[in-house]
C-alpha positions as CSV (number, residue, x, y, z in Angstrom):
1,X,75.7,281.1,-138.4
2,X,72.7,281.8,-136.1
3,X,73.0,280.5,-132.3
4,X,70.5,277.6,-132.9
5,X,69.1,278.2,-129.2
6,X,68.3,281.1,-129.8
7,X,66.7,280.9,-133.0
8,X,65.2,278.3,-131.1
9,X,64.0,280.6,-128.9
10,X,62.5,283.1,-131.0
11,X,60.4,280.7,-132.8
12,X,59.3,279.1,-129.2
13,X,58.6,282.4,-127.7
14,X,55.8,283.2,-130.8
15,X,54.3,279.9,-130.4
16,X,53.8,279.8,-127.4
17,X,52.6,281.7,-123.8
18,X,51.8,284.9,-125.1
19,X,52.7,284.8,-128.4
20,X,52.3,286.5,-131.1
21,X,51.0,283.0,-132.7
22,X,50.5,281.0,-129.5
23,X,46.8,279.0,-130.2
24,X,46.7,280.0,-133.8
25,X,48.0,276.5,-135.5
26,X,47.1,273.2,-134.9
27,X,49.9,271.6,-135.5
28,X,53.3,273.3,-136.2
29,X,56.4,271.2,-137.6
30,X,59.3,272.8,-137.9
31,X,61.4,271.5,-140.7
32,X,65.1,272.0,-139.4
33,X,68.2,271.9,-141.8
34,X,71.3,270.5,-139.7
35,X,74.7,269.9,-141.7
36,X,76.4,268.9,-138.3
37,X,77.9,265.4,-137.8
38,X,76.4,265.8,-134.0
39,X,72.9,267.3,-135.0
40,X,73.2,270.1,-132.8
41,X,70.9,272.2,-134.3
42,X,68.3,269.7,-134.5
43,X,69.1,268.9,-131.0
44,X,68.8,272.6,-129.4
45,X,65.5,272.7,-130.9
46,X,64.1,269.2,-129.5
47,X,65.8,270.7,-126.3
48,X,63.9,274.3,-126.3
49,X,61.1,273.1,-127.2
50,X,60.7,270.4,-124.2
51,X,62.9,272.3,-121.2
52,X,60.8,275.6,-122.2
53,X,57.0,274.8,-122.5
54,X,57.5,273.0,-119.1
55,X,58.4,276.6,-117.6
56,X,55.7,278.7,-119.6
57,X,52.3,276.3,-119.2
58,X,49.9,277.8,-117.9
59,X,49.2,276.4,-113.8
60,X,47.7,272.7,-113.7
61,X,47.8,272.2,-117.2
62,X,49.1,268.8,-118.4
63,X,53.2,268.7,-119.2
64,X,53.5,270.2,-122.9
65,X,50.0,271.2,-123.1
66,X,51.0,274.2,-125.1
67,X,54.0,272.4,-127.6
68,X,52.0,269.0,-127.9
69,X,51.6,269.5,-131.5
70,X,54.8,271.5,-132.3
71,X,58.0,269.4,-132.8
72,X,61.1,270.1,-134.9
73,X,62.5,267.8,-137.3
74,X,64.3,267.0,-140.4
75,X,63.6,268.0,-143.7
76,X,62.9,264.8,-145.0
77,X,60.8,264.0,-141.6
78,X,58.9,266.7,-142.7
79,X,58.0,266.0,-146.0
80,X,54.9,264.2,-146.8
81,X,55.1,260.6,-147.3
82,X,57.0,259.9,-151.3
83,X,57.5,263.9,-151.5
84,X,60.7,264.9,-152.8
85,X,62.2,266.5,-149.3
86,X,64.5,268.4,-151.9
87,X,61.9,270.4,-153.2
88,X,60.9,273.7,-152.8
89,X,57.0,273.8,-152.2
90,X,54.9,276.8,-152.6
């Protein structure tokens, strides 16, 4: 298994600051699969996520300018509302 921080990490460190896809989305929600009875993978990105775009915003811009519109989640959080959040989607 992956070290979910880090993975974390990786996906933070294109979104966001410089990049490779920082200001190119909208919105970004990250659909996260967690089979642990404590959620930490879930839980390390929610915790990159917040503790990181603090550090990397750009001077007197508002807390989580940058990561306002990316958030990591279930699956079935991220599925559209009555969407199978089984299903494979093109």
């Amino acid at each position: 298994m992956n070290d979910p921080v880090a993975v974390a990490g990786a996906f933070h460190a294109h979104l966001t600051g410089a990049g490779r896809f920082s200001r190119h989305f909208d919105e970004v929600v990250l659909g996260v699969l967690d089979r642990t009875r404590a959620s930490t993978v879930l839980g390390a990105f929610r915790t990159v996520f917040a503790v990181r775009t603090s550090a990397t915003a750009p001077a007197g811009a508002a807390p989580h300018a940058e990561a306002r519109h990316a958030r990591a989640v279930t699956p079935a959080e991220a599925a559209p509302a009555g969407a199978d959040a089984g299903r494979v989607r093109p």
